[in-house]
N, C-alpha and C positions, 0 to 999 in steps of 0.2 A: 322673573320680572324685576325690574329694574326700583330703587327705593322710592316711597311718597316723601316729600319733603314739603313742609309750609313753612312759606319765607315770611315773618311779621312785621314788618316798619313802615312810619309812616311819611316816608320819604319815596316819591313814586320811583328817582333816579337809581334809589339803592335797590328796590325791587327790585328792578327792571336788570341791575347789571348782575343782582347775585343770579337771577333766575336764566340770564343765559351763561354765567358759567357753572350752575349745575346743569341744566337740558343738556350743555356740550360735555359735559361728562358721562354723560347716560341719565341722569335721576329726573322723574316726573316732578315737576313744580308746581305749587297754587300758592297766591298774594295773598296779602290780606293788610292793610292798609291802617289797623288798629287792635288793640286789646280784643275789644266786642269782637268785630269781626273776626280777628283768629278763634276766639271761644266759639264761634259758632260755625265754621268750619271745620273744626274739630273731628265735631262730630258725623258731618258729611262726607269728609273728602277723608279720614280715617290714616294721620300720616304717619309713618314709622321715626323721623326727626321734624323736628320745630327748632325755628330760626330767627329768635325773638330779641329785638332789638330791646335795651331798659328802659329807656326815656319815650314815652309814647305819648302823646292831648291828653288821650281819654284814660289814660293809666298805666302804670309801669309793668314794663315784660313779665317782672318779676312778679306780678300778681296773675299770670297765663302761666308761668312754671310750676308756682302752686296750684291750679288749679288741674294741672296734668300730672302732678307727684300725685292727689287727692285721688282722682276721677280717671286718669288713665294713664297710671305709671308703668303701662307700656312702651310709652312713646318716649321716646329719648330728646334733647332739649338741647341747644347751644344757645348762649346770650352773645349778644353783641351789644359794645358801648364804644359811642366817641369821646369820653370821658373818660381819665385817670383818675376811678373811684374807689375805692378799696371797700367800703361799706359794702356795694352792690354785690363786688366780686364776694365778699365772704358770703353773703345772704344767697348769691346766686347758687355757692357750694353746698352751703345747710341746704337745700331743697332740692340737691342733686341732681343738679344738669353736670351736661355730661363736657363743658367746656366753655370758655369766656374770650372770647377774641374780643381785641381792640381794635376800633376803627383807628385810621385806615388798616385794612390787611391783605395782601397778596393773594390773587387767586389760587395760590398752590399751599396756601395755611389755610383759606377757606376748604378749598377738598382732604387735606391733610384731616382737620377737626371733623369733618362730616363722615369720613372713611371710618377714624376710630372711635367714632362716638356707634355707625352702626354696626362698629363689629364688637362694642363694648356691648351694644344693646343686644344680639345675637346671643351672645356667649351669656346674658342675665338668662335671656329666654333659655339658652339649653341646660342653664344651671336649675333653672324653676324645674323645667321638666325634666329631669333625673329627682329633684326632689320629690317632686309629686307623684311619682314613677316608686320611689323608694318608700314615702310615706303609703299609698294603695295598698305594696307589697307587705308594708307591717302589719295594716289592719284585714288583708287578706289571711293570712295567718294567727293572726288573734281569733277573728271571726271563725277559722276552722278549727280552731281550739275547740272552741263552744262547739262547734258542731261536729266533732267526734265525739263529743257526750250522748249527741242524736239525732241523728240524721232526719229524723223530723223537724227538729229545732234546725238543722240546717238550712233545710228547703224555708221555711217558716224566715229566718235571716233576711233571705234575699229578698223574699217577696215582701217583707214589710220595708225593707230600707227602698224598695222601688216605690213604691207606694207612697214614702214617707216624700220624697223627689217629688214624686206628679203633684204632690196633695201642696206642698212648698213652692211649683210653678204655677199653683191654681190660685194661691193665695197672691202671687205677683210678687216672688222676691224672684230675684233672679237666677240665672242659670249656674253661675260659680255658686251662689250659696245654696241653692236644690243639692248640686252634686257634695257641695262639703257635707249638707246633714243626710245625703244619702250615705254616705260611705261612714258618717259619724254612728249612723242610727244601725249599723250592721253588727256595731259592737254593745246596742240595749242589753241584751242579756248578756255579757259576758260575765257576768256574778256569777250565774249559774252552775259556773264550775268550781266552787265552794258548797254545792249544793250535793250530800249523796245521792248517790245512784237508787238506793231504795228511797226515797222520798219524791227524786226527779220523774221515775221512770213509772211509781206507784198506778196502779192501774184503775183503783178504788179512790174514793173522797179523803182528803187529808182530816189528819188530827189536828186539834189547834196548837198545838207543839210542832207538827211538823208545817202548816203553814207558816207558823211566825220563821221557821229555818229556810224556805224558800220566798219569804217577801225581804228576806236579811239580804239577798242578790243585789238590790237597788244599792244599798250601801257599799255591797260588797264590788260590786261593777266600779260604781263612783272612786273609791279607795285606790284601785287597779289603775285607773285611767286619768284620776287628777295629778297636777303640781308638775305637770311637763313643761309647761308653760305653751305648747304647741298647738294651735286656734285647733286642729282638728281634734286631738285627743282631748282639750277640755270641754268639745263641745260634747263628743263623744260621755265624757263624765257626766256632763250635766245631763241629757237624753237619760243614760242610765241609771242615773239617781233620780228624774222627777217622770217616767214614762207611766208610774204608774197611780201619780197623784191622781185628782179629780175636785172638779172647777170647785164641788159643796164642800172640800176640805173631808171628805171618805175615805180618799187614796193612802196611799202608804210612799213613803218611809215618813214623813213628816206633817200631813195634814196642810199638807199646801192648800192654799183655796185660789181662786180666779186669778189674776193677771201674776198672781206671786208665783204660780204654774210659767215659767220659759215658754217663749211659742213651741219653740222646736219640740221641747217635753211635752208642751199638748198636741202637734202633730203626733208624735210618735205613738201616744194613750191611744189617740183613735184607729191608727192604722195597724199598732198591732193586734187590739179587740177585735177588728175586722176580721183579719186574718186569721187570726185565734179561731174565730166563728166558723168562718168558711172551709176549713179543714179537722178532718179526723184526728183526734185526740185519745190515748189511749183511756181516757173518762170518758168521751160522750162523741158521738157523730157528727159530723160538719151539718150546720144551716145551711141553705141556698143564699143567694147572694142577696136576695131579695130580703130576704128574714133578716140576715143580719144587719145591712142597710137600719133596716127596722127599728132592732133595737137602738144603733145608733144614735139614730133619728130621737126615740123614744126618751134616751137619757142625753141629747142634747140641751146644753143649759142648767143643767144639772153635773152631772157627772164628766161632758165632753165641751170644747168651745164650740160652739154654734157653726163660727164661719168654718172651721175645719172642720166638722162633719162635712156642711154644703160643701167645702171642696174636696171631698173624697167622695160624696155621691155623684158630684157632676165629673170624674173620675170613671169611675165606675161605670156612669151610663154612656157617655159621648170619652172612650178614650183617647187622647192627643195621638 
């Protein structure tokens, strides 16, 4: 299918001639006759380039180019000015559009800039996804680190970083950041493997020696996963350093209390108690689902955030 394009000025003549000589190139076209108006078809008509003149009534292009560098740095961006303005053109650059034509310009430098602005935008796209394709495959293999220590902690992995997703779409953040603290929260326990084997695996109640060496994980995860500078692996640290505070300041590694707990750290507390619950442990028998709910419920406000309980029970009951 052929590119979306939205042409921005508020000149009707300039519309009108750029939009037939993209149509006569192939590419879908929509107006828009000011600043306002482009913002707000933005978000309807979904374009892959934007064609934003500078000098606009109701405000300059250049505050529509930041507003898609912000909001939807998908979209790729060309300015146009009938103006020899050097100011604009640098400002235009800081905010990374993808090119600066000067009025008047030939229909074959208008297609020119519009060809390699989307095949600059193409080539970002397939550069993200090899990244994110590459980044997945690290935390794939970390995660199975951990879980060749136990294959119960394995299964136990997946099913709370799902969990932690639904509970993080129930609360209304969106779907890129459900999926980042999904794939963050895969690597909560990765401390764990600092943890022996006769301690981890213990079958009977711990000593208080050997719990404080299995609550040492949180730090020990954190240590592992911080100073990358990389948004998924710090967020990853922080999930595994604060999953197992708790709102009264009870939890561990630091006695975090209420908001000072990270959301994402209190998603993760609750979803993986859940889980924890609802499966066999070589200490004690799984709950029914309902029980565990329960206690949830029981130590929300307390020990768990309120709203993210409610959004792992309404999880639970009505799943997406």
């Amino acid at each position: 299918m052929s590119a979306a394009i939205l042409v921005v000025d508020d000149e009707p003549g300039v519309r009108s001639v750029l939009q037939a000589i993209l149509e006569r190139d192939g590419y879908r076209v929509a107006t828009a006759e000011s600043v306002s108006a482009g913002k707000a078809l933005v978000a309807s008509y979904g374009p892959e380039l934007v064609l934003a003149d500078v000098a606009m009534p109701d405000d300059s292009g250049l505050a529509l180019a930041a507003m898609l560098a912000e909001h939807a740095g998908d979209t790729a961006v060309l300015m146009m000015s009938g103006k020899d303005d050097p100011a604009s053109a640098r400002a235009a650059v800081e905010l990374g559009v993808y090119g600066f034509l000067a009025k008047p310009f030939k229909p074959v430098e208008l297609l020119v800039a519009v060809e390699n602005a989307l095949r600059r935008r193409r080539l970002e796209r397939e550069a993200r996804t090899e990244l994110r394709r590459a980044r997945e495959e690290t935390i794939r293999r970390l995660a199975a680190a951990a879980e060749a220590r136990d294959h119960e902690t394995g299964a136990h992995i997946e099913r709370m970083s799902r969990s932690c997703a639904a509970i993080a779409g129930r609360l209304g953040l969106d779907a890129e950041r459900a999926e980042l603290i999904r794939l963050a929260s895969s690597l909560h326990d990765l401390g764990k493997m600092a943890v022996p084997d006769r301690i981890l695996l213990k079958p009977g109640p711990l000593t208080a020696a050997e719990r404080a060496v299995v609550e040492a994980h949180a730090e020990a995860g954190h240590a592992l996963l911080s100073g990358s500078g990389e948004e998924l692996l710090e967020l990853a640290a922080t999930i595994a350093l604060t999953h197992h505070e708790r709102l009264d300041g009870s939890g561990y590694p630091r006695g975090l209390r209420g908001a000072e707990i990270p959301l994402e750290g209190r998603i993760a507390a609750v979803a993986d108690v859940y889980d924890a619950l609802t499966h066999d442990r070589v200490y004690r028998t799984a709950l029914t689902s309902a029980e565990a709910l329960a206690e949830l419920v029981e130590g929300s406000g307390r020990c768990f955030d309120p709203a993210v309980v409610e959004a792992l029970v309404a999880t639970v009951e009505t799943p997406a």
